[in-house]
Structures are given as C-alpha cells and as structure tokens.
Backbone as a chain_set.jsonl record, in Angstrom:
{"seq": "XXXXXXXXXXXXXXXXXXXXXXXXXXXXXXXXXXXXXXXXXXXXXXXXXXXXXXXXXXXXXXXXXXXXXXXXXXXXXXXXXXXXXXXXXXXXXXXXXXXXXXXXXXXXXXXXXXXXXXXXXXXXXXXXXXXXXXXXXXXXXXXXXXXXXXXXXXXXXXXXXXXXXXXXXXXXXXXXXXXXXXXXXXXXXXXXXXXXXXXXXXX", "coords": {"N": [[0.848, -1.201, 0.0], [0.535, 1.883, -0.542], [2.092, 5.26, 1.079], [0.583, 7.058, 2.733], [1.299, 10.181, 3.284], [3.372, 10.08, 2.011], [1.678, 10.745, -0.086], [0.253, 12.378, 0.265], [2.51, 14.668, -0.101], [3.433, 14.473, -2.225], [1.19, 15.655, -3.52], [0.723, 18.088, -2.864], [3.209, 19.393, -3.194], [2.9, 19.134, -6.159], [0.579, 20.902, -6.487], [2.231, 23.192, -5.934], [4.29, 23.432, -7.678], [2.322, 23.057, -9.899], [1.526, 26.062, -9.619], [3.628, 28.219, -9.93], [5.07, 27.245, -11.934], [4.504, 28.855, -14.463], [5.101, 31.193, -13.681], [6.587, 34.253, -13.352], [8.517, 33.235, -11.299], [11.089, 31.064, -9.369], [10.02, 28.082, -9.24], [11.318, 25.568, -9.052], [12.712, 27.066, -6.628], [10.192, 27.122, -4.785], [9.697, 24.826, -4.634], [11.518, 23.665, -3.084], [11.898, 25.262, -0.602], [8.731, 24.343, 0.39], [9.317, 21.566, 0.365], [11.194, 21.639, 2.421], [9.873, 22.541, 4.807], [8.052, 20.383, 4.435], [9.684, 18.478, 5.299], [10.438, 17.189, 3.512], [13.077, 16.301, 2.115], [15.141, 14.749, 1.46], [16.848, 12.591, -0.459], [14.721, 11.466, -2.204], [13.224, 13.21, -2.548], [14.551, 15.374, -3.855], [15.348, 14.421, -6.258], [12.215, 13.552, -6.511], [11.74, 16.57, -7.228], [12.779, 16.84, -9.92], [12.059, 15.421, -11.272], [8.96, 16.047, -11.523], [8.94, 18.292, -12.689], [9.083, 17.663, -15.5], [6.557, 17.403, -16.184], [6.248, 19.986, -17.31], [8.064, 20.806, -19.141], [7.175, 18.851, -20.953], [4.736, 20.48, -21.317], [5.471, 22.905, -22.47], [6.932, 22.529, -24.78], [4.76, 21.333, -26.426], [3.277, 23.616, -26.335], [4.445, 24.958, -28.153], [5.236, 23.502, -30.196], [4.296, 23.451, -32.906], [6.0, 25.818, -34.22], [8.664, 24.471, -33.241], [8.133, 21.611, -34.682], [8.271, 22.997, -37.687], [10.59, 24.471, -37.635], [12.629, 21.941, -37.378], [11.845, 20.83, -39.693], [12.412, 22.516, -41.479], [15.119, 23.388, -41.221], [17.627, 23.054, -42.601], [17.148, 24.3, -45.33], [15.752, 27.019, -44.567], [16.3, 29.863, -44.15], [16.077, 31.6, -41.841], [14.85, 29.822, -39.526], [17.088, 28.261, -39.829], [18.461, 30.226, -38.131], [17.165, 30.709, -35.975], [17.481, 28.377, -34.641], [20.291, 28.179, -34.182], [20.485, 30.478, -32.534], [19.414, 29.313, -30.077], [20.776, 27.223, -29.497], [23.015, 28.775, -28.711], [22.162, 30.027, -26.762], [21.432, 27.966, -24.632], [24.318, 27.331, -24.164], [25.803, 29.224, -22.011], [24.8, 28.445, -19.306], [25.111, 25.418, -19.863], [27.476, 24.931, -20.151], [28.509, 26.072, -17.551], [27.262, 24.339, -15.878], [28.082, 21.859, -16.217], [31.097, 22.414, -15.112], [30.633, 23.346, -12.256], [29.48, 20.815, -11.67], [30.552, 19.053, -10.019], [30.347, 19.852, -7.465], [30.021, 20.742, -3.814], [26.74, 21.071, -3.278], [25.126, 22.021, -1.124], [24.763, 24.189, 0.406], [24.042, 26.273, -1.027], [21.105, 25.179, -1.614], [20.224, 25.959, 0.588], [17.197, 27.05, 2.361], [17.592, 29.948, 3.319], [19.212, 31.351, 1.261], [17.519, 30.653, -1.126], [15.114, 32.001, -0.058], [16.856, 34.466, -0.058], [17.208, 34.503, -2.764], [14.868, 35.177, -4.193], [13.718, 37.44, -3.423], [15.931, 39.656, -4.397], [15.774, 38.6, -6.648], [12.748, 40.188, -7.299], [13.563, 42.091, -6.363], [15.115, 43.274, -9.167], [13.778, 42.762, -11.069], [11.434, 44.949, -11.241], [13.258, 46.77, -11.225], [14.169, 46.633, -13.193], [12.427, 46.842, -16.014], [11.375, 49.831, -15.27], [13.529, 50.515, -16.576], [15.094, 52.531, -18.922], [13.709, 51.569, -22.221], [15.703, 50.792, -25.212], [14.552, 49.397, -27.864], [15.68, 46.678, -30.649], [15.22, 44.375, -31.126], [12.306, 43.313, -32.611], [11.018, 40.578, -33.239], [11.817, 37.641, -32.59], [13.162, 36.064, -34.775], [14.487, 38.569, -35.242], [16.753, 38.703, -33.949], [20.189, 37.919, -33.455], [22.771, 36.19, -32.684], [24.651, 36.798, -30.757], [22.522, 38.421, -29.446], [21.295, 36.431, -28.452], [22.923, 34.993, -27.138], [23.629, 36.802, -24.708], [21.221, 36.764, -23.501], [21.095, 33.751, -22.989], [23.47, 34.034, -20.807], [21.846, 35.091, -18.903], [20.229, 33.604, -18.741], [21.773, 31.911, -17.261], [21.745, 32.344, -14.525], [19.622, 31.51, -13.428], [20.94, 29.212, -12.279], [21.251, 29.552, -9.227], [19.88, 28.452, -6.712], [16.137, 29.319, -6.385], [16.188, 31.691, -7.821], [14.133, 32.456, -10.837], [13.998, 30.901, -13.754], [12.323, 31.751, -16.114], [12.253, 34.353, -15.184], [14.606, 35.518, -15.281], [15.027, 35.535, -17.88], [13.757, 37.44, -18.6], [14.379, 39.551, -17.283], [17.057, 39.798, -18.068], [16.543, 40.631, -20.955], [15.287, 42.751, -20.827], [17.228, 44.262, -19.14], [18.848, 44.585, -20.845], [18.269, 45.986, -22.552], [17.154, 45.936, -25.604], [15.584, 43.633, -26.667], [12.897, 42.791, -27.517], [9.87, 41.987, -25.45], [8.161, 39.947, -26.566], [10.225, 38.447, -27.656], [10.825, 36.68, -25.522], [9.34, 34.262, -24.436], [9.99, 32.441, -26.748], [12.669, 31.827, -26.106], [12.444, 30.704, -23.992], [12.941, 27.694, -24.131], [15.287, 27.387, -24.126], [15.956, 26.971, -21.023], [13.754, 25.06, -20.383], [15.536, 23.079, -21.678], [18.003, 22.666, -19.683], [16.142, 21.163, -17.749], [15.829, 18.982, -19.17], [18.238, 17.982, -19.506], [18.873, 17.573, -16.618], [16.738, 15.631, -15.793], [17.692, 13.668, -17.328], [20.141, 13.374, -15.954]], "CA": [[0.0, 0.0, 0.0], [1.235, 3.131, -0.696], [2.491, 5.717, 1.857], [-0.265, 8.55, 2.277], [1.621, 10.881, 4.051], [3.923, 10.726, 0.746], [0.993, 10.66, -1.377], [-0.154, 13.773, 0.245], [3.409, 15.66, -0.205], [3.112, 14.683, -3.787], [-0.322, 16.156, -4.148], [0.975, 19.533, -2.565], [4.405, 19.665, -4.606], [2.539, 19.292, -7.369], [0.156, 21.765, -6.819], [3.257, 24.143, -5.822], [4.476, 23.234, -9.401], [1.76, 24.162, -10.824], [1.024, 27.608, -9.531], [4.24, 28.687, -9.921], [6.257, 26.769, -12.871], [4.661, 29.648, -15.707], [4.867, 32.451, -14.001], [8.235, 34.676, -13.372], [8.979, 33.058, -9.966], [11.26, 30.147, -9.328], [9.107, 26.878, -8.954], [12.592, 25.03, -7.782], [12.732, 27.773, -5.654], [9.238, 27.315, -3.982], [9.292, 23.667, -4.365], [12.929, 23.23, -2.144], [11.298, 25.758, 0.542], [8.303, 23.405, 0.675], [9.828, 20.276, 0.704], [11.557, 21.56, 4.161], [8.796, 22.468, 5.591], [6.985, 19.209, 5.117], [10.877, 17.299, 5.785], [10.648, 15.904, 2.3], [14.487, 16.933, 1.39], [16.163, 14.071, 1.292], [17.55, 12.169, -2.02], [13.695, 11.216, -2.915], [12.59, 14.654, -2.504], [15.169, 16.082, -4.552], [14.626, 13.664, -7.377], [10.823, 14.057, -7.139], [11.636, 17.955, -7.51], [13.185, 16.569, -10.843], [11.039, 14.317, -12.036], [8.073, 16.778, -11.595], [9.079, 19.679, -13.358], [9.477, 17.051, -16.798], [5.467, 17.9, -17.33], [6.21, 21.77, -17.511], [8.598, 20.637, -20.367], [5.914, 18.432, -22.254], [3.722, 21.844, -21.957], [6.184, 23.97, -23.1], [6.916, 21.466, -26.087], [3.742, 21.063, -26.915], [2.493, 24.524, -26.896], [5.195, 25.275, -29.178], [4.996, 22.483, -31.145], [4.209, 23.685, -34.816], [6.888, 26.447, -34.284], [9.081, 23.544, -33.462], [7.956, 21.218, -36.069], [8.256, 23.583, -39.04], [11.904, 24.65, -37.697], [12.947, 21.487, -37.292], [11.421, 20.176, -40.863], [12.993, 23.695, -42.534], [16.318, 23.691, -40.746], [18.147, 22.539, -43.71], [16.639, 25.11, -46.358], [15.51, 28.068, -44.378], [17.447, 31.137, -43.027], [14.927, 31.903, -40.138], [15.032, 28.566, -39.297], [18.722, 28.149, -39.013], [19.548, 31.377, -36.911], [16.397, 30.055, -34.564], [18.615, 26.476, -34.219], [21.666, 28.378, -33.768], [20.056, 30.898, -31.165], [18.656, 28.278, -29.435], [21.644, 26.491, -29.389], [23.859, 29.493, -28.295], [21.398, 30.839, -25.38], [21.851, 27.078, -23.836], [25.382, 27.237, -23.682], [26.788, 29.378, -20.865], [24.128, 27.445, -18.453], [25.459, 24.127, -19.792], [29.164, 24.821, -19.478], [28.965, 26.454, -15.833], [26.505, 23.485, -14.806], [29.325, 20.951, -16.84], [32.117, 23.031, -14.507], [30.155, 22.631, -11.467], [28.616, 19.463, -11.217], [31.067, 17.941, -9.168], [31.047, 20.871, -6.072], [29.156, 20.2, -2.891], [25.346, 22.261, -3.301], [24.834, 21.598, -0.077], [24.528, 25.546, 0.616], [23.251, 26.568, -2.013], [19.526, 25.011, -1.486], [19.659, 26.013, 1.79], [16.039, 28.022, 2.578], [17.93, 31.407, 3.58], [19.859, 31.292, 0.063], [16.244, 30.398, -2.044], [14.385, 33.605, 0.197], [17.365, 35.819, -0.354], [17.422, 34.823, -4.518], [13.456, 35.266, -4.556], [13.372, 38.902, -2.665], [16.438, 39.974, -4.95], [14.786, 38.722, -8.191], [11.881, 40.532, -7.418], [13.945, 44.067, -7.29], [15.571, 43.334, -10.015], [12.226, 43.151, -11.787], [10.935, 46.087, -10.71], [14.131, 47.461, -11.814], [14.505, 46.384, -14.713], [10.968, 47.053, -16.029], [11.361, 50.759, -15.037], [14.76, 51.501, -17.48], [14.187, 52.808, -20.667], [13.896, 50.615, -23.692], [15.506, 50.928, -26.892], [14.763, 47.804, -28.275], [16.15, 46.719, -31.786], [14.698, 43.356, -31.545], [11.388, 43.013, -32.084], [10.8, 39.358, -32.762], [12.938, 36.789, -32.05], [13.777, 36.357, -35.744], [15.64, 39.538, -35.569], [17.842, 38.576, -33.007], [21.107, 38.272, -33.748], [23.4, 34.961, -31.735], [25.02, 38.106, -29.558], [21.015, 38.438, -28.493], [20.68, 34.487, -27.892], [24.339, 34.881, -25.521], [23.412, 37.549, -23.344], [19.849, 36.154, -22.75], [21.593, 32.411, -21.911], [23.885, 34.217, -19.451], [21.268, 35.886, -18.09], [19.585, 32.417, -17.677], [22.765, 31.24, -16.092], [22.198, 33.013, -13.01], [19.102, 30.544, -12.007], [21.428, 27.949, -11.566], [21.206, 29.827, -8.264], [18.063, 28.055, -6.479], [15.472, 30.294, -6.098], [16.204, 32.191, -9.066], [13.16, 32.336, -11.653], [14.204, 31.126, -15.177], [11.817, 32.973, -17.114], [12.232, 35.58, -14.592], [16.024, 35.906, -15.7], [15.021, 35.826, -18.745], [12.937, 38.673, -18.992], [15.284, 40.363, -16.774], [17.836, 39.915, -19.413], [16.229, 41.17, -22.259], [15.111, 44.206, -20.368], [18.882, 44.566, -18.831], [20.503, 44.889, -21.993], [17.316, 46.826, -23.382], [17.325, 45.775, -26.889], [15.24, 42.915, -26.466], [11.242, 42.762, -27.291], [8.851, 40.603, -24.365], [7.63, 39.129, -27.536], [11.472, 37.108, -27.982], [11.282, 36.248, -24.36], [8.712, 32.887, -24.743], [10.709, 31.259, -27.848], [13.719, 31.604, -25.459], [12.48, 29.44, -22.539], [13.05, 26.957, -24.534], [16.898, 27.065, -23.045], [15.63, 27.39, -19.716], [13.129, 23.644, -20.539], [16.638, 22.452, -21.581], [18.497, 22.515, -18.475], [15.176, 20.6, -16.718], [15.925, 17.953, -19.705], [19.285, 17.721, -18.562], [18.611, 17.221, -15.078], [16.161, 14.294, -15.852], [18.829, 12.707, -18.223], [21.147, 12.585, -15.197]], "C": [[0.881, 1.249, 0.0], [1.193, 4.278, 0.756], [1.038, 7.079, 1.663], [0.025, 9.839, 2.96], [2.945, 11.082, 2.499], [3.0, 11.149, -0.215], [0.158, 12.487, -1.113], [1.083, 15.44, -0.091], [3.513, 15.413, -1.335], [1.908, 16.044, -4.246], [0.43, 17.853, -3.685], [2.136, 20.312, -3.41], [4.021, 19.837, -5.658], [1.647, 20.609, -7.56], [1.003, 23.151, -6.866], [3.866, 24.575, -7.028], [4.069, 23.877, -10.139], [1.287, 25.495, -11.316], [2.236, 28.251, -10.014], [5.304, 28.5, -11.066], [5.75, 28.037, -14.031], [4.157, 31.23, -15.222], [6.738, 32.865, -13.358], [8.73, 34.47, -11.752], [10.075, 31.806, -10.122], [10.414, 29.249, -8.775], [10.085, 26.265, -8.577], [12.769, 25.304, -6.754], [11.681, 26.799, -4.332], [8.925, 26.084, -3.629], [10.743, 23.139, -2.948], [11.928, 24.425, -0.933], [9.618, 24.908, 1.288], [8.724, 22.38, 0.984], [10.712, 20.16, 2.213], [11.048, 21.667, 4.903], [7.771, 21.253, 5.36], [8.285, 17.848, 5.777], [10.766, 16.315, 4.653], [11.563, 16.517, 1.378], [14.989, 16.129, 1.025], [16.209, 13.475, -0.547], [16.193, 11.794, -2.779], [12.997, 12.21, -3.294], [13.538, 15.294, -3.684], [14.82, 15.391, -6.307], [13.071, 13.713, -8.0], [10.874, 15.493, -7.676], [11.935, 18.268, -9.096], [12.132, 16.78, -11.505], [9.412, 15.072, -12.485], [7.777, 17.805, -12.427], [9.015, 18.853, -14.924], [7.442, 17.169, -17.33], [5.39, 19.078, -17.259], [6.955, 21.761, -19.128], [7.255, 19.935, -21.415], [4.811, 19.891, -22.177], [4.272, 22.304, -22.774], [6.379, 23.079, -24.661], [5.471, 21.127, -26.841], [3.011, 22.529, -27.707], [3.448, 25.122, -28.217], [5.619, 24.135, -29.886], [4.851, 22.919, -32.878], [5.447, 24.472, -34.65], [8.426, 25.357, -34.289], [9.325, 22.431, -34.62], [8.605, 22.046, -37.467], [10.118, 24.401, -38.631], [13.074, 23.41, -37.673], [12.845, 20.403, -38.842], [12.34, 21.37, -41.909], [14.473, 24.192, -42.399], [17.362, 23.81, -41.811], [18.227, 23.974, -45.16], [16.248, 26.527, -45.85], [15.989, 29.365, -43.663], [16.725, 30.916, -41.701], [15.701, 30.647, -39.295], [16.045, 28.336, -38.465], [19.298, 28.817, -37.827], [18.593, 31.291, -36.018], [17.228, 29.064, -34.006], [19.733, 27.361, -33.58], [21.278, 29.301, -32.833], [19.91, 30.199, -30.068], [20.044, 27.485, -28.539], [23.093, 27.44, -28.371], [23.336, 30.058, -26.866], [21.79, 29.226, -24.358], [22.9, 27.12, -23.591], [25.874, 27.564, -22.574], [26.113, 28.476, -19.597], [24.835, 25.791, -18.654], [27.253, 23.767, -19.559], [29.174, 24.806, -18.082], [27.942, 25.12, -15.001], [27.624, 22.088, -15.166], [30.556, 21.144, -15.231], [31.517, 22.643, -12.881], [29.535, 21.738, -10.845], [29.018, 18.64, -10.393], [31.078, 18.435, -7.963], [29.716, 19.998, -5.201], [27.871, 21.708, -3.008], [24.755, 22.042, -2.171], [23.838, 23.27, 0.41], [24.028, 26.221, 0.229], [21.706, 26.452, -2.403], [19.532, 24.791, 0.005], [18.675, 27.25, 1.909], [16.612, 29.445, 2.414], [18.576, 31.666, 1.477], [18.662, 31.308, -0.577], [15.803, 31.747, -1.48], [15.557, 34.256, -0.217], [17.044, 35.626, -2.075], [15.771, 35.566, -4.429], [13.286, 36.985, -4.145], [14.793, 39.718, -3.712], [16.524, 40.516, -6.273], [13.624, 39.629, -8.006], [12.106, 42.268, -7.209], [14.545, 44.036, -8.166], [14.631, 43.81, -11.36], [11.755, 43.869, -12.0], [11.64, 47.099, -11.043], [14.423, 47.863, -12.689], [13.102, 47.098, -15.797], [10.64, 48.734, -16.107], [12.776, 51.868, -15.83], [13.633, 51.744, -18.503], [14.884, 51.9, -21.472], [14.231, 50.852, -24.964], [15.28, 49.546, -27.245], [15.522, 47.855, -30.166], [15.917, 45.846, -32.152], [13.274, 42.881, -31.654], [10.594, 41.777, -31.983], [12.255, 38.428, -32.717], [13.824, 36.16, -33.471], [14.654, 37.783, -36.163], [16.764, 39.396, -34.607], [19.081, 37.846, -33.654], [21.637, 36.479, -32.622], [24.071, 35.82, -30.533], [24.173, 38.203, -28.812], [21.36, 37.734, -27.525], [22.017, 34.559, -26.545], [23.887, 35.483, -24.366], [22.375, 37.071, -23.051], [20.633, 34.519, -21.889], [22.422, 33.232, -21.057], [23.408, 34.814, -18.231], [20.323, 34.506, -17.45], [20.565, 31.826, -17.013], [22.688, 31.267, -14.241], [20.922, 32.339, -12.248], [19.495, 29.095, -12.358], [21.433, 28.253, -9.807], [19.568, 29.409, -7.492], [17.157, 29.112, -5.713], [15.48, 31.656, -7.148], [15.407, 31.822, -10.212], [14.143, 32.09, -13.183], [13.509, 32.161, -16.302], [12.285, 34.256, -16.324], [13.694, 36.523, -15.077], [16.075, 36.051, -17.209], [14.663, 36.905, -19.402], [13.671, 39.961, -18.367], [16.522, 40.82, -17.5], [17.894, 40.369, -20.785], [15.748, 42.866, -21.961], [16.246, 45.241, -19.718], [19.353, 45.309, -20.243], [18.873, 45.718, -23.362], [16.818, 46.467, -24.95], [16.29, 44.563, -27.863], [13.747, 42.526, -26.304], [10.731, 41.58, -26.465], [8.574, 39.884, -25.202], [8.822, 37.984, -27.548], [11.581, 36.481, -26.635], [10.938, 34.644, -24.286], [9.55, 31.641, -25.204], [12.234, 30.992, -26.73], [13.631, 30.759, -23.912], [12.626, 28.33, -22.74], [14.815, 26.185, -24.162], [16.67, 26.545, -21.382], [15.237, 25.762, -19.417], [14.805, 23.118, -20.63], [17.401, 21.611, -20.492], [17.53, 21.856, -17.3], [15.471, 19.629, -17.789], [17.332, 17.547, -19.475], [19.194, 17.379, -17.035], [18.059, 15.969, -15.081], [17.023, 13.467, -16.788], [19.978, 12.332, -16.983], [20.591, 11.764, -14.262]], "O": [[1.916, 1.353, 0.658], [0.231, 4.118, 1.506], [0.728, 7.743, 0.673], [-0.917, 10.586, 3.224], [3.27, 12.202, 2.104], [3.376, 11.863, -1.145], [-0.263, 13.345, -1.889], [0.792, 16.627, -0.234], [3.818, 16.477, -1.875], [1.935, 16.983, -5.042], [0.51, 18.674, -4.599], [2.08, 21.371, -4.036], [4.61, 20.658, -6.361], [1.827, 21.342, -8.533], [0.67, 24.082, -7.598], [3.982, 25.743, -7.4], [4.532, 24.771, -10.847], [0.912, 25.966, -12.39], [1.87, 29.149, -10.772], [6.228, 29.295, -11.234], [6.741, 28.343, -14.694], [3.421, 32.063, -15.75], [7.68, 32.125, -13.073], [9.229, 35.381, -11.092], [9.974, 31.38, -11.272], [9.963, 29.596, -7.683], [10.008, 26.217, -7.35], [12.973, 24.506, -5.84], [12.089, 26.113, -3.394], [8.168, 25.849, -2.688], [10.588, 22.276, -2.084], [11.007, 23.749, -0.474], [9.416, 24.908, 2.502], [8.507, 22.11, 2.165], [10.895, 19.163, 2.913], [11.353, 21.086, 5.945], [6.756, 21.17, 6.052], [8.052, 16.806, 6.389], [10.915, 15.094, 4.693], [11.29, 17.064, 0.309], [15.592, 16.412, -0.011], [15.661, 13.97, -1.532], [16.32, 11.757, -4.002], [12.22, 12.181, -4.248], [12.843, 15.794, -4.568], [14.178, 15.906, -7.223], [12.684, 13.829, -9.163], [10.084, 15.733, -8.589], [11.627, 19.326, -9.644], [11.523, 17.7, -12.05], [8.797, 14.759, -13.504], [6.667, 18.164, -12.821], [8.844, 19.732, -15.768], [7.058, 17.05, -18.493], [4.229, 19.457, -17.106], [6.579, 22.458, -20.071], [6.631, 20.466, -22.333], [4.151, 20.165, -23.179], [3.818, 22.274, -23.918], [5.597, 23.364, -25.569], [5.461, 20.599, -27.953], [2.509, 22.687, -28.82], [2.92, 25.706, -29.163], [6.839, 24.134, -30.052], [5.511, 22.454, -33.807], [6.363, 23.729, -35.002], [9.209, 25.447, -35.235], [10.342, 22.325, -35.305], [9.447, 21.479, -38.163], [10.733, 24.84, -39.604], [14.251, 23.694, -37.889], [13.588, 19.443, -39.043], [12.844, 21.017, -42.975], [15.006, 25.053, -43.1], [17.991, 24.868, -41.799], [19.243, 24.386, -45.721], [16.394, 27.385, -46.721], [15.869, 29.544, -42.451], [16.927, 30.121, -40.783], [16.762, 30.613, -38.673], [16.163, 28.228, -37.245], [20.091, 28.452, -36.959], [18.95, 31.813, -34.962], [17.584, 29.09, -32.828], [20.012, 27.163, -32.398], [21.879, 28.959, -31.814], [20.389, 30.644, -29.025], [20.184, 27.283, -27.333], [23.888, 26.908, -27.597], [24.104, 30.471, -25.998], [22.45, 29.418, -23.337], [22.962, 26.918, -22.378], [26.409, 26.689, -21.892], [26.896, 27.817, -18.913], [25.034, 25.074, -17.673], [27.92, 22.854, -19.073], [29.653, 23.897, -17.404], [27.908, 24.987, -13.778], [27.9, 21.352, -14.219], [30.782, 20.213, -14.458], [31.986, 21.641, -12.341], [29.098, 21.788, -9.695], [28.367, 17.694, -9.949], [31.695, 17.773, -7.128], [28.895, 19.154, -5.561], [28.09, 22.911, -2.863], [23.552, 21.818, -2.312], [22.636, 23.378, 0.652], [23.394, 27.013, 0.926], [21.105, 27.208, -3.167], [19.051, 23.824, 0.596], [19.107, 28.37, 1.637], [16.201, 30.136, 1.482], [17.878, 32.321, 0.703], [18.511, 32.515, -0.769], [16.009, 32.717, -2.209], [15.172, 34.94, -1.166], [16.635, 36.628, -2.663], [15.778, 36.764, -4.711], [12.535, 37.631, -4.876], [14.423, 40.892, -3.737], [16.859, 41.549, -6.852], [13.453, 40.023, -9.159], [11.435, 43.239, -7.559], [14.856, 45.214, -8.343], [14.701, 44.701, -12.207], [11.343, 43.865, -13.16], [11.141, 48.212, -11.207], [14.819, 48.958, -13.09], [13.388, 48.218, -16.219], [9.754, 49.077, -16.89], [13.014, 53.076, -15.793], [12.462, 51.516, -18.803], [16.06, 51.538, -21.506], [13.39, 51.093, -25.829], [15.977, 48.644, -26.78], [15.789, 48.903, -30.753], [16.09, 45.7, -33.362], [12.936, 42.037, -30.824], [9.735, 41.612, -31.117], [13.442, 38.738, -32.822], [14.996, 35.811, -33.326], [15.311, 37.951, -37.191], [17.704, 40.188, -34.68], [18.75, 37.056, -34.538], [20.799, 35.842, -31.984], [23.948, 35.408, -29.38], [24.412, 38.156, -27.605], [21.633, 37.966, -26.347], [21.927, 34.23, -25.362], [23.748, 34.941, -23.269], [22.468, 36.764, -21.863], [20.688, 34.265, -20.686], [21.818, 33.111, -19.991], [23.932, 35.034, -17.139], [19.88, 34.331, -16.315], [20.213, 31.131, -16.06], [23.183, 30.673, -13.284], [20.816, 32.367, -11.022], [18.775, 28.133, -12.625], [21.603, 27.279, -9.074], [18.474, 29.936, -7.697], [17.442, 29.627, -4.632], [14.623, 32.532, -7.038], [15.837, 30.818, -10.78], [14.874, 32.976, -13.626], [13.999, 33.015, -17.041], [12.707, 35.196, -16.998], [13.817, 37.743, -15.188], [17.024, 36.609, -17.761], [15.079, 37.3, -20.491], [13.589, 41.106, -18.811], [16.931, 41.98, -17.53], [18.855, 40.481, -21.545], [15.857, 43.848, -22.694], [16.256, 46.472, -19.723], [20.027, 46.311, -20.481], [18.767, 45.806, -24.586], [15.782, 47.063, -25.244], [16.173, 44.487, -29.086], [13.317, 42.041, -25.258], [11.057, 40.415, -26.691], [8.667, 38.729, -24.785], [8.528, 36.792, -27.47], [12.498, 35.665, -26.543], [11.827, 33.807, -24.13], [9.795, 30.55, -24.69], [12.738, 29.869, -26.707], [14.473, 30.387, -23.094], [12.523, 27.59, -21.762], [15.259, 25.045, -24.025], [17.387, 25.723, -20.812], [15.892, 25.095, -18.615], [15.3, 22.755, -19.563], [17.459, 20.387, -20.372], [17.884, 21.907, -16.122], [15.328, 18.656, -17.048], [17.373, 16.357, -19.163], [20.0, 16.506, -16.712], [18.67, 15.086, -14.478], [16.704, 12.278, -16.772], [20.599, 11.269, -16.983], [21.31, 11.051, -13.561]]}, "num_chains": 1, "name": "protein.A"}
C-alpha cells in the first residue's frame, strides 16, 4: 500500500508546481522551501523535484509544437530557421558549461532556505528594476535577433542555476537589462531554460 503521508506531499508539490512553474517566480525555488517544511528533502525529494518539473517541459513542447515542427522540418533550407537552431543552441550554452564546470562541487549551501528567500526577494527588485529603465529595443521578434542576443539572454539564464532564481524571470530580466530585447522574444527563449530541466532528468 502506498504511503499517504507521501501521497499527500506529492499532491501539494505538485500543486506548488503548478502555480508557480509559468509564471516569473522560481518553482525550484518554492518547491525546495516546501519540501523543508513538510521534511521531504532528502535524495527522494530532490529527485521528485526533478522528475516533476518534466510535465512543464511536455507543456512547453507542446504549446510550441508547430513552431518547433516547421523549424525542425525547414532547418536545412531556411534562413529563419537556421539562426532560430543556432540561437537556441547558443542561449543554452553558458548554463550548460557552468553546470558541466560545477557538477562535481558540494550544493549543499546553495539550497539552503535562507539562500532560495534571499534569490526570490532579490529577483523581485531586479524586476521592478529592470521594467522601469528605458527601452531601446532593436529586436522586435525573435527572428531579428542576432546569436550576440541568444548569448546575453543564456547568461542571463545562467544566473538561475542559483536556487530560487526564476528562469523565465532571468530571462525577462535579461532582455530588459541589456534593453534591446522585445517581451515578444522572451517565450521562444524558454526553450533554453526547458533544456536545463531535460538535462537534469537525463542525469
């Protein structure tokens, strides 16, 4: 028989998940500050924190699905196309090197509660910050972006390797940082962000 005292810290993780995985908060974040407060940290907890987040990816894959499809059928033959692949491909990078570089350290500290509230109260002036420069932009969809774009946005998602740090949130923070950068290209670019949660479930 199954445990219902896990079956109920499922049911709550999940709903934690779901309130919070599409909007500009960390959901890692909010799910590691839960999971201590119910004492479901250990090596099953961390794994479920995985394992959970892999249907935010089948959304995200799904809802962008034809966009997908038709870049992945036109890659070959179509400009667009290509400098989407190679964006795509260039915004994942600095996240996959510096998580390559550190994969072997102790994160012991790093998802400790105080560390998750300070990223979350940080991100949220940054936001506020950011949001309030002025905008030149020069990109207004994500086909005008440039692989220079696609860099500074992945290093701007680099920074929630820090838990408690919102991916989209860094993302949008990043495109509004460096000004240049229409909300419209922000979407197609979470697609780096899903990455690094398909990495995680591959290890």
């Amino acid at each position: 028989m199954s445990d219902p005292t896990l079956l109920i810290h499922a049911i709550i993780l999940g709903i934690v998940e779901g309130l919070t995985e599409f909007l500009p908060v960390s959901s890692t974040g909010h799910l590691i500050l839960v999971g201590q407060l119910l004492g479901f940290n250990d090596d099953k907890g961390k794994v479920f924190e995985i394992a959970i987040q892999f249907a935010a990816i089948l959304a995200v894959v799904w809802e962008y699905r034809a966009r997908l499809a038709h870049t992945l059928t036109s890659i070959t033959s179509e400009p667009l196309s290509q400098r989407l692949a190679i964006n795509l491909i260039v915004a994942f990078m600095p996240a996959a090197i510096l998580g390559f570089l550190f994969l072997k350290t102790d994160q012991t500290i790093s998802v400790q509660p105080i560390v998750v509230a300070s990223a979350f109260i940080i991100g949220g002036f940054l936001i506020l910050w950011a949001e309030r420069r002025e905008h030149v932009i020069h990109a207004e969809s994500v086909d005008d972006m440039t692989w220079k774009d696609a860099l500074k946005v992945g290093f701007a998602q680099a920074l929630a390797m820090i838990p408690g740090t919102s991916r989209s949130g860094a993302t949008i923070i990043g495109g509004l940082f460096f000004r240049h950068v229409s909300p419209r290209c922000y979407r197609v670019f979470f697609f780096p962000r899903y990455s690094h949660h398909v990495c995680c479930n591959l290890v």
